[in-house]
N, C-alpha and C positions, 0 to 999 in steps of 0.2 A: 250654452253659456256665453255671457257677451264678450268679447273683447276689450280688454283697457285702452284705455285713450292711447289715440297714435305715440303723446310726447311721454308719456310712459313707459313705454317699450322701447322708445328711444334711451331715455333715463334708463333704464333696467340695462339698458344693451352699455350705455357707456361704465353705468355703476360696477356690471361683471368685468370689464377689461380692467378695470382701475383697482377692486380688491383683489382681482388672479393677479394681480402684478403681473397683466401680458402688457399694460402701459403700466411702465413705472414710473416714479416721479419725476419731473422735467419733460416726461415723454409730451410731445405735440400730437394732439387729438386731431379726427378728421373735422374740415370745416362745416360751415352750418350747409354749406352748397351741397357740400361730398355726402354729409348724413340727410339733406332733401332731398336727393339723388336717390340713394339709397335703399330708403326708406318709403317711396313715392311720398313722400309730404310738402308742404310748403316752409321755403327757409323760417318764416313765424315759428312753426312746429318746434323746430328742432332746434331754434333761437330759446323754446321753453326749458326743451329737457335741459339745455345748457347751464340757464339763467339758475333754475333750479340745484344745478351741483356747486353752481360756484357759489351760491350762499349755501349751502351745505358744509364750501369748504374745502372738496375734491379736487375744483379746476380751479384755477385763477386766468383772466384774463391779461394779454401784455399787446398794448396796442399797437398793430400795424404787420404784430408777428404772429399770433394767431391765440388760440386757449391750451393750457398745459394743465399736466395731472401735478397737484399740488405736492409741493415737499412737507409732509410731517411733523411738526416741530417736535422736538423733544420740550418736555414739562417737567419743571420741580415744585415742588411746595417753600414756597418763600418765609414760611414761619416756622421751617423747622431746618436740620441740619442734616441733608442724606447724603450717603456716601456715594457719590455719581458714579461710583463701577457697577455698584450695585442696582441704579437704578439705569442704566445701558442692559444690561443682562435683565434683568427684570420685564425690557422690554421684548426681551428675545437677541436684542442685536450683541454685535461683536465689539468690546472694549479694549483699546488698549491706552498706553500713555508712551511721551515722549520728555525725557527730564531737561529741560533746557538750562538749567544753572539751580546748584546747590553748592551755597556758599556762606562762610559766616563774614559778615558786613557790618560796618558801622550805621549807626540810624540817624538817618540825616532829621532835620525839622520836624518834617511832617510825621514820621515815621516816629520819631521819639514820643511826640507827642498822642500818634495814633496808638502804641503799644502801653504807653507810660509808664518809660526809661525817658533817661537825660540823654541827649544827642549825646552822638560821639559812642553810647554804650553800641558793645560786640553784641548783635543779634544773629536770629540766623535767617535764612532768605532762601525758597527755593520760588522758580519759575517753572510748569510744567503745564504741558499740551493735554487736555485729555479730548478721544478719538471714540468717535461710535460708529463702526464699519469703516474705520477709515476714513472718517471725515470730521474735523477737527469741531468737536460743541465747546470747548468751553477752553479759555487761556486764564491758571493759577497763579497768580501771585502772592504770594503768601511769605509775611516775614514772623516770628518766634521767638519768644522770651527764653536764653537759654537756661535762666533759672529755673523754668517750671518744665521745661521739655528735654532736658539736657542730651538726652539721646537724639534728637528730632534729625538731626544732621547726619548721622551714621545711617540711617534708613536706607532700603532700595525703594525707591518707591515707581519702579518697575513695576512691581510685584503688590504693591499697597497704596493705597493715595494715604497724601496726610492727614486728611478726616478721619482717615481709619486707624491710625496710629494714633494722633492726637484724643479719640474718645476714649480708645483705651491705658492709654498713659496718664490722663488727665480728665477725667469725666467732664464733661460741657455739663455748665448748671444756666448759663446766659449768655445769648446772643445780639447783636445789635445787627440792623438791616438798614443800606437804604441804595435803593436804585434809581439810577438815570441812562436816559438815551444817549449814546456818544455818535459821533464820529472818530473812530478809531483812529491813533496814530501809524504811522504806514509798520512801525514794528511789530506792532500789535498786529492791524491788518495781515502783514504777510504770514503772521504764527498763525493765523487762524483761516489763513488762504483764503482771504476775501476782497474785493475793492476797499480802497482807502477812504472811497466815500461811502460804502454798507454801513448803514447804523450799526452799532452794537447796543445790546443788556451790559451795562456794568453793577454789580452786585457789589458794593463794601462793607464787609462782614469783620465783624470782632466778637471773637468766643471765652467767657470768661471759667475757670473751675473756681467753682466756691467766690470769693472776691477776689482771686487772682487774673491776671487780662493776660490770658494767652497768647493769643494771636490776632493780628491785623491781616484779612486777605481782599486784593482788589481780584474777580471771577469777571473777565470779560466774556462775553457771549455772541455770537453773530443773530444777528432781529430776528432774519428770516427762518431759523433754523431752532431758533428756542423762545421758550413763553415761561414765565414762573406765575406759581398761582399760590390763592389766599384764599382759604376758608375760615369763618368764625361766628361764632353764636352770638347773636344778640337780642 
């Protein structure tokens, strides 16, 4: 029986390190010299099996420092409303959260206007960290009409995200979505342990029950570490 192409075997040999997680993500692969070496091929060869993973998506290239095993991004579905513990855990990994401020606040301009209350009206306001293995996806901000949520503030939300309280105190019937690339402000940057110049996903999401307008939430995201997606019929 014949043999697969040299850059095959190459590709097979990098592909089994990269799914055993014996290189994990960030891990620096061997050069193309050290796998023509290797392998007795020519650096072309093993230039192939390379070329080949990183439009795959496994490696990415960083110039001048070498090819790495790609980080993961976590995925949400952007036309609907899932409860990010649930979809960490769903992944297999490990969820937790960090409540950085729950507090009732007055609604300045934008705010009044995004929740629609009259400025000045008492809303409520949490900011919270949420963590997949320990490593910060996603920074909540989220302010609450306390008319329709009146408990929202008493929460551990330790133990429960607001998604998760919020559908079941108040059924979601309507969402609004729209995203943009940032460059995060260094506050932000530091809640989500990132450079001040990493792009971010900013998601700003308002959920309504029935005709009532629940809440206003800005979900910042670090780029390299998360992607939202869209499906739809047409």
């Amino acid at each position: 029986m014949a043999q697969s192409p040299r850059y095959l075997q190459i590709k097979q040999y990098l592909h089994e390190k990269i799914q055993s997680r014996v290189w994990p993500p960030g891990h620096r692969i061997p050069t193309e010299i050290e796998l023509s070496e290797q392998f007795s091929v020519s650096r072309m060869t093993a230039n192939k099996a390379i070329r080949d993973l990183v439009k795959d998506g496994l490696l990415e290239r960083t110039p001048r420092l070498g090819t790495f095993v790609c980080q993961k991004k976590a995925e949400s579905p952007l036309m609907a409303i899932r409860n990010i513990a649930e979809e960490v855990k769903n992944r297999g990994h490990h969820y937790t959260s960090e409540v950085i401020s729950q507090a009732t606040v007055k609604a300045s301009d934008e705010i009044a206007l995004q929740l629609g209350v009259r400025h000045g009206t008492d809303v409520y306001f949490t900011q919270i960290v949420h963590f997949e293995n320990d490593s910060p996806i996603q920074l909540e901000e989220r302010w609450v009409n306390p008319d329709f949520a009146p408990s929202y503030i008493e929460q551990d939300f330790t133990r429960q995200t607001p998604n998760e309280y919020l559908v079941q105190a108040c059924p979601l019937s309507d969402i609004e979505h729209t995203v943009e690339a940032i460059l995060p402000a260094k506050r932000i940057a530091d809640l989500l342990k990132i450079r001040s110049g990493s792009p971010c996903l900013l998601l700003n999401r308002r959920t309504w029950s029935n005709k009532n307008l629940i809440s206003t939430a800005l979900l910042y995201h670090p780029g390299d570490k998360y992607k939202l997606s869209s499906r739809s019929k047409v």
